[in-house]
Structure formats: structure tokens, C-alpha cells
N, C-alpha and C positions, 0 to 999 in steps of 0.2 A: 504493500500500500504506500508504500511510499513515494510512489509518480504519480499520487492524489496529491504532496504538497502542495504541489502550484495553483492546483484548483483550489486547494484549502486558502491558500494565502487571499486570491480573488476571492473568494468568498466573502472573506475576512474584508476587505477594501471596500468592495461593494457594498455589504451591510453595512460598513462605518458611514460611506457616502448618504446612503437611505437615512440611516440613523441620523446623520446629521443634519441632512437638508430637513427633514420631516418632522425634528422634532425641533427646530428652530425654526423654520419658514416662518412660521407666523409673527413672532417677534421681528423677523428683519420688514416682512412687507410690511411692516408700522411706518418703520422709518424715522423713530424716535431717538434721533443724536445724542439726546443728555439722559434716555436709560441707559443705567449699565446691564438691563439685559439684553437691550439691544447690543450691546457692543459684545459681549460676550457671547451672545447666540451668532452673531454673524461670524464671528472668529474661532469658532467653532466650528460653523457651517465648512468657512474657505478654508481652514486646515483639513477639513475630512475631505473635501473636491483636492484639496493638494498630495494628501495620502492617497488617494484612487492615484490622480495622473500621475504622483513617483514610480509607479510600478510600469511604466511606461520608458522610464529613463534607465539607463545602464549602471549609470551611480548611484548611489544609496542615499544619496543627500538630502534632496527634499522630502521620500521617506523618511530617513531618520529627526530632519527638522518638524517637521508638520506633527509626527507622532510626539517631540518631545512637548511640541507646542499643545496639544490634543492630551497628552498624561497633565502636566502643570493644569491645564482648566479642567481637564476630570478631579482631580484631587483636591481643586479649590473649593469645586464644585460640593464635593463630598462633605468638606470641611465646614464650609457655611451652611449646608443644607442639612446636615445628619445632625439630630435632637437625642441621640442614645438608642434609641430603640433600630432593631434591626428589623427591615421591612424591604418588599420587593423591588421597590425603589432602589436604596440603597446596593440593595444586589444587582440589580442594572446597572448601575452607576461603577460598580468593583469591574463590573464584563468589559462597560467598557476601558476602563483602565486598564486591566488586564491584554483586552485588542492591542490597542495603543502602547503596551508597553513591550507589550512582544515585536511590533514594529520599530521600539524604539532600540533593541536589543539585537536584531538581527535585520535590520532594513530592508532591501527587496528580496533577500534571502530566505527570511522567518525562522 
């Protein structure tokens, strides 16, 4: 199974892309410059479109930037938003860190 990796990695990119655009879209088409969830959902969004199209280049680099930018606001994410208690959310929030940081560790490699 291991000439699944690549599909796995695309997998992996794609759902960050969905994840990203879907679960921010509505925050950016506000178009609210002085929220900071607008700033944060769009910069989220464009790092998860930056992680899809790294996997397109031969270097690792905007992979490995985009994800390191995509872990830092998951875990800020985390940080502001988690009250103690452990819930499904929260558990989203680790997968995606978890995505992010496997790209941040092995870039278009995985």
C-alpha cells in the first residue's frame, strides 16, 4: 500500500482546500477589514489554496510555509477557543493541526 501515499497526500490537500475555503467563505465575503475574523479566516483560506498548489511545485517550500502558517493559526485557534472541556470541535481543530503539521514535517513528500 504504499503507492496509495500520493493519493493519501492529495487527499490530504484537497480536504485542507474544502476545509478551508468552506469553513471560512462566509467570513471573507463580509469583507469586514477591522474583524479579526475576517483577517484570520481569509488567511487561513489563502494558506490552505497555497498548500493544494505547493504540491504542484518540485520544492517543498511553499508546502512547508503555508502549513507552518496553517499549524500557528490552528493552535491559536485552539488556544482562544478551547474552555476545558473536550468536544468535537476541539477534535477537529487537533485533525486539523495534525494535517498541517505532517505537511509541515515532510513537505510534498509527507
Amino acid at each position: 500500500m504504499k503507492s496509495a501515499a500520493p493519493i493519501a497526500n492529495w487527499l490530504f490537500r484537497v480536504s485542507f482546500l474544502l476545509y478551508g475555503v468552506l469553513a471560512n467563505y462566509q467570513t471573507f465575503s463580509s469583507f469586514d477589514f477591522t474583524s479579526k475574523a475576517f483577517v484570520l479566516g481569509t488567511l487561513f483560506m489563502v494558506l490552505s489554496v497555497l498548500l493544494f498548489v505547493g504540491g504542484f511545485f518540485k520544492t517543498d517550500t511553499m508546502t512547508v510555509l503555508s502549513a507552518l502558517g496553517l499549524v500557528c493559526l490552528s493552535v491559536s485557534q485552539i488556544i482562544i477557543s478551547w474552555n476545558g472541556d473536550i468536544t468535537q470541535v476541539l477534535a477537529v481543530q487537533l485533525l486539523i493541526v495534525s494535517v498541517a503539521f505532517y505537511f509541515l514535517a515532510g513537505g510534498n513528500n509527507g
